[in-house]
NUPAFI-409980 format. One record per residue (C-alpha): y, z, x; residue number from 1. Coordinates in steps of 0.001 Angstrom, whole numbers, plus 500000, padded with zeros to 6 digits. Example, Ala and Ser with C-alpha at 12.3 -4.5 7.8 and 13.67 -1.06 7.14 Angstrom:
2
+--------+--------+--------+-----+
!     c2 !     c3 !     c1 !  nr !
+--------+--------+--------+-----+
! 495500 ! 507800 ! 512300 !   1 !
! 498940 ! 507140 ! 513670 !   2 !
+--------+--------+--------+-----+
This chain:
199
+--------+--------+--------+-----+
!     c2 !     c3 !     c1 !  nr !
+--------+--------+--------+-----+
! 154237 ! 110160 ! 474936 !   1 !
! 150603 ! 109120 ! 474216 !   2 !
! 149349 ! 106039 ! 473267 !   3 !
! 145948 ! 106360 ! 471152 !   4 !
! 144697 ! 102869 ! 471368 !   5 !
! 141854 ! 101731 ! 468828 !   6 !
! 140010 ! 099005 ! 468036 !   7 !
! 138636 ! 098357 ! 464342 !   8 !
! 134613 ! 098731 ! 463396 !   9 !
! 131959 ! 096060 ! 463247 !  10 !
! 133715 ! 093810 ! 460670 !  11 !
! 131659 ! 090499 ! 458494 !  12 !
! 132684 ! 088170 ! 461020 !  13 !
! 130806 ! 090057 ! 463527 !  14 !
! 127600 ! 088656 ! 462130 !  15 !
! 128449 ! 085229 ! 460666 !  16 !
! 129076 ! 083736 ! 464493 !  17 !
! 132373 ! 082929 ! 463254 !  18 !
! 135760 ! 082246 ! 465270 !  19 !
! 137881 ! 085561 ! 463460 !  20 !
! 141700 ! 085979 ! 465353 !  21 !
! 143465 ! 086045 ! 461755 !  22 !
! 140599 ! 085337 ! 459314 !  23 !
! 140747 ! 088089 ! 456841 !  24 !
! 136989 ! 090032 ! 456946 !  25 !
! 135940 ! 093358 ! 455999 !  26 !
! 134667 ! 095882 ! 457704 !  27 !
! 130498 ! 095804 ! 457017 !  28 !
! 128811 ! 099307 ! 456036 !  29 !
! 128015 ! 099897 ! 459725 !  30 !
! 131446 ! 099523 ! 460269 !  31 !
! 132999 ! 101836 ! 458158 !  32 !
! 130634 ! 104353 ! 459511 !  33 !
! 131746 ! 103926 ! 462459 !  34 !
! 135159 ! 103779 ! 461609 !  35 !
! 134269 ! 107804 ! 460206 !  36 !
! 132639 ! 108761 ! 463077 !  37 !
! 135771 ! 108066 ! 465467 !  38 !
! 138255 ! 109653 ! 463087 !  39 !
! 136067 ! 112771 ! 462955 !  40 !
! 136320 ! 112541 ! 466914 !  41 !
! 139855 ! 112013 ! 467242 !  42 !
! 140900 ! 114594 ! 464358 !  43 !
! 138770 ! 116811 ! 467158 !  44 !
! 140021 ! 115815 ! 469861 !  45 !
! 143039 ! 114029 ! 470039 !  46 !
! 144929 ! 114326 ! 466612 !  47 !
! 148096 ! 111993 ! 466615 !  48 !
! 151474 ! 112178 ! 464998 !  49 !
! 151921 ! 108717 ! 463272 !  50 !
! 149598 ! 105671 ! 462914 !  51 !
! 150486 ! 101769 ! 463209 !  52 !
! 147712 ! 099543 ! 461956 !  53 !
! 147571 ! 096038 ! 462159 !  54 !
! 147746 ! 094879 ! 458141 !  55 !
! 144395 ! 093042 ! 458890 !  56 !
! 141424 ! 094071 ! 456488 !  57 !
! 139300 ! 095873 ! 458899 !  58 !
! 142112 ! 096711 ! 460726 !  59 !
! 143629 ! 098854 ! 457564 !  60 !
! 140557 ! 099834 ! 456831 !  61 !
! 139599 ! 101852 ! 459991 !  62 !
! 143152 ! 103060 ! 460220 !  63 !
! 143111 ! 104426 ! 456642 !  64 !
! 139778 ! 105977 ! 457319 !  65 !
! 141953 ! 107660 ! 460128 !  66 !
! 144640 ! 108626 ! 458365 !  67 !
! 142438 ! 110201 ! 455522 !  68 !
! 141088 ! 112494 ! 458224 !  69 !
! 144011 ! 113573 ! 460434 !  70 !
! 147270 ! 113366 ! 457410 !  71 !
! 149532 ! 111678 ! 459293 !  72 !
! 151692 ! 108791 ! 458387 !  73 !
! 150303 ! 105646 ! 458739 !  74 !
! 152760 ! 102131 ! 459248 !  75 !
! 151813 ! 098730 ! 459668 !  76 !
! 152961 ! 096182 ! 462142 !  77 !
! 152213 ! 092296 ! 461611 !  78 !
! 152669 ! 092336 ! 465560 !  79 !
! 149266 ! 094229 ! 465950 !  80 !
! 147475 ! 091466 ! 464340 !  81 !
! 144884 ! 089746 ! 466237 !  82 !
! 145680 ! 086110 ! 467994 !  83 !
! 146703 ! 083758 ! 465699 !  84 !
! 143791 ! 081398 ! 466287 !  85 !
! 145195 ! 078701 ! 463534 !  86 !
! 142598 ! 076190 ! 462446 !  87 !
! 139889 ! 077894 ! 464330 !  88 !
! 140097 ! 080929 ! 461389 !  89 !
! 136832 ! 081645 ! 459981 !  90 !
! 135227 ! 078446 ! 461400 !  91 !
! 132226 ! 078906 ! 462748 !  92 !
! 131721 ! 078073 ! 466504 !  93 !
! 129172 ! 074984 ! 465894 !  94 !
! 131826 ! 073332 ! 463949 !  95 !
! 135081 ! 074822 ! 465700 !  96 !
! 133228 ! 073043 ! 469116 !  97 !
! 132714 ! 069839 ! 467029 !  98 !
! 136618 ! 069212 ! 465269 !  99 !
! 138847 ! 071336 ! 467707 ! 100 !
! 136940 ! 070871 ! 471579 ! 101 !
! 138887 ! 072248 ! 474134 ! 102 !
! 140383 ! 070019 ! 476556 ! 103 !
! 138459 ! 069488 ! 480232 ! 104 !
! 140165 ! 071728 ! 481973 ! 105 !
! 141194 ! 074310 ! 478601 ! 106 !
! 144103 ! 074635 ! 476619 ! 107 !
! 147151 ! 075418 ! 479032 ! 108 !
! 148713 ! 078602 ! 477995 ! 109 !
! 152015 ! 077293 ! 476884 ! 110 !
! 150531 ! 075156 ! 474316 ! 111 !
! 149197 ! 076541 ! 470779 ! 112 !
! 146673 ! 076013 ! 468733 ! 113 !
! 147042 ! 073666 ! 465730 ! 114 !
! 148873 ! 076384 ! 463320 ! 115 !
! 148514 ! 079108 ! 465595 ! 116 !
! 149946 ! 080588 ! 468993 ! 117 !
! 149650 ! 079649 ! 472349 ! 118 !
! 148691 ! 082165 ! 474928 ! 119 !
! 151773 ! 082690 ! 476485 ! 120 !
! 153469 ! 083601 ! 472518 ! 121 !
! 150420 ! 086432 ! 471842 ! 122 !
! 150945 ! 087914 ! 475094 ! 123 !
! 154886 ! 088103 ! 474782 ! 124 !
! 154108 ! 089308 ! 471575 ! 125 !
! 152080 ! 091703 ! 472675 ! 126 !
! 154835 ! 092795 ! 475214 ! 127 !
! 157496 ! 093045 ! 472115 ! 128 !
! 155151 ! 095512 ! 470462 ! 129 !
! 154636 ! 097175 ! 473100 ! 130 !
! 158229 ! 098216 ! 474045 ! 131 !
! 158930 ! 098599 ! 470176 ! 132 !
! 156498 ! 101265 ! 469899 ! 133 !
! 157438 ! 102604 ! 473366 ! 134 !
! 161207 ! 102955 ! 472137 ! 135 !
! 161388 ! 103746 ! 468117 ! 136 !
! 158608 ! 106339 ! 468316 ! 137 !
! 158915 ! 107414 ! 471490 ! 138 !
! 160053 ! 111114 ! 469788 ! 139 !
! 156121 ! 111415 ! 469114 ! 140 !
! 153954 ! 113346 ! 471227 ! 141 !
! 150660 ! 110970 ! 470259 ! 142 !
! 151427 ! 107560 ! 468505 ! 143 !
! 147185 ! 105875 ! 467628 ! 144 !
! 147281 ! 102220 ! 467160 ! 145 !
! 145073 ! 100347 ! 465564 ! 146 !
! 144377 ! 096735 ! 466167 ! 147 !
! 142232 ! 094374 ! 467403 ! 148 !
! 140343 ! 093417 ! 471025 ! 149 !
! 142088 ! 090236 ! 471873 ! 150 !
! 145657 ! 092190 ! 471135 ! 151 !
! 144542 ! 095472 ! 473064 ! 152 !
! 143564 ! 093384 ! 475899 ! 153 !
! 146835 ! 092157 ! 476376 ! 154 !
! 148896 ! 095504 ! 475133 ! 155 !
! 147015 ! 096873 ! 477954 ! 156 !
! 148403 ! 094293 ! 480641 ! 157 !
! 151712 ! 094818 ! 479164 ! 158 !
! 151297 ! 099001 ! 479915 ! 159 !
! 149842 ! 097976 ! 483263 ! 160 !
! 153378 ! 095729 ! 484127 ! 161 !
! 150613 ! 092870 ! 484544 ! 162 !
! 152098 ! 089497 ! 484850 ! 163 !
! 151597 ! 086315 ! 482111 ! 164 !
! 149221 ! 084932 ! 484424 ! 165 !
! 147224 ! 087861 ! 485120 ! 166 !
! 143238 ! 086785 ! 484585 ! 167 !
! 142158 ! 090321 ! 484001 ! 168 !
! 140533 ! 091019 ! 480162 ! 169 !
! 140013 ! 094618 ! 478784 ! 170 !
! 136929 ! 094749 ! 476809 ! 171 !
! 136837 ! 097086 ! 473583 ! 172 !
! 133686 ! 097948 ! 471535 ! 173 !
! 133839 ! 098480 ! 467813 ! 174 !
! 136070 ! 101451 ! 467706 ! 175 !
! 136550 ! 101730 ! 471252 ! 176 !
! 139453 ! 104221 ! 471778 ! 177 !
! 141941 ! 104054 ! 475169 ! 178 !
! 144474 ! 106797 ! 475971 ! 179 !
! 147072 ! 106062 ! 477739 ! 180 !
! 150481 ! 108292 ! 479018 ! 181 !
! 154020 ! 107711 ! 479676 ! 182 !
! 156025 ! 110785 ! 481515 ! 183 !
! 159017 ! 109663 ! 483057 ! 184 !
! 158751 ! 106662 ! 485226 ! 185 !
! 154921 ! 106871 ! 485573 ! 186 !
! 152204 ! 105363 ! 483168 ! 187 !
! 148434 ! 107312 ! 483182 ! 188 !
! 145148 ! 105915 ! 482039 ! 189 !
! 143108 ! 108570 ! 480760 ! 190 !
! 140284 ! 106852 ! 479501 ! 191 !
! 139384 ! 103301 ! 478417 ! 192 !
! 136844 ! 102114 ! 475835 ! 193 !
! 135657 ! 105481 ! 475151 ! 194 !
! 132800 ! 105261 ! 472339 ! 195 !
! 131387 ! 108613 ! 472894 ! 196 !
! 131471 ! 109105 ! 469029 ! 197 !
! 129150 ! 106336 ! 468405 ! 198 !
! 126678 ! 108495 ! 470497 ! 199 !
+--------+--------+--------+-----+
């Protein structure tokens, strides 16, 4: 099977220097376009056979724009959300800095955020979805997903078998796209953070 791995447009937050993880924001007007621009590309290039979307705004939003272009069905999946950043949702990062500092040495991973997750729960989460998807729709040639950077970047260490402590962060632009193979035993990278339709 292939995983079709996207990332959601330029969304409000974006320009309000805001923390976002599970604040709810829209995607702006440059956004959505961009949001066309990669479904037009992938209905080219690499149609898929189903669509999971996180059920965040410009999440939806990008994945609908999708699905409007290439028919398929299109699911959502509270596990494709962004991190669960708690108190820190929608703050901006003046005041975030101010009322939640970081310890000295950071936040150790096993400990959440007031109301959120810790960063050992988003990136077993991001293991669970991964092997979900890997397992119920695993009789589809091309499965896209559509979520969010902080939750790519560690759906990506869970395809690479990368352990909890691994240090290494995936980047994704606004609508990045990764594609990414399982035959047999062995997982391919094709690409990563291909934006060629933003070109």
């Amino acid at each position: 099977m292939e995983l079709l791995i996207i990332r959601h447009g330029q969304s409000e937050a974006d320009l309000l220097g805001v923390h976002e993880g599970r604040a709810d924001f829209s995607l702006t007007e440059l956004g959505e376009k961009q949001a066309k621009k990669m479904a037009a590309f992938v209905a080219t290039h690499f149609p898929p056979d189903i669509i999971l979307s996180s059920p965040l705004k410009r999440a939806k939003s990008t994945a609908l724009t999708l699905q409007e272009e290439v028919g398929c069905v299109l699911i959502e999946d509270k596990d494709l959300m962004e991190f669960n950043n708690g108190v820190l949702a929608g703050l901006s990062r003046e005041v975030a800095a101010i009322k939640y500092p970081l310890p000295p040495n950071g936040r150790p991973a096993h400990i959440p955020i007031e109301n959120g997750e810790s960063e050992l729960e988003f990136r077993f989460r991001a293991e669970r979805i991964f092997h979900k998807i890997t397992n119920v729709y695993q009789e589809y040639k091309r499965v896209a997903i559509v979520s969010h950077g902080g939750l790519i970047s560690q759906f990506l260490k869970a395809f690479l078998q990368q352990s909890n402590t691994s240090n290494f962060v995936y980047a994704t632009g606004d609508t990045g796209i990764h594609l990414l193979e399982i035959k047999e035993n062995v997982r391919v990278i094709r690409f990563l953070n291909n934006q060629a339709h933003l070109s």
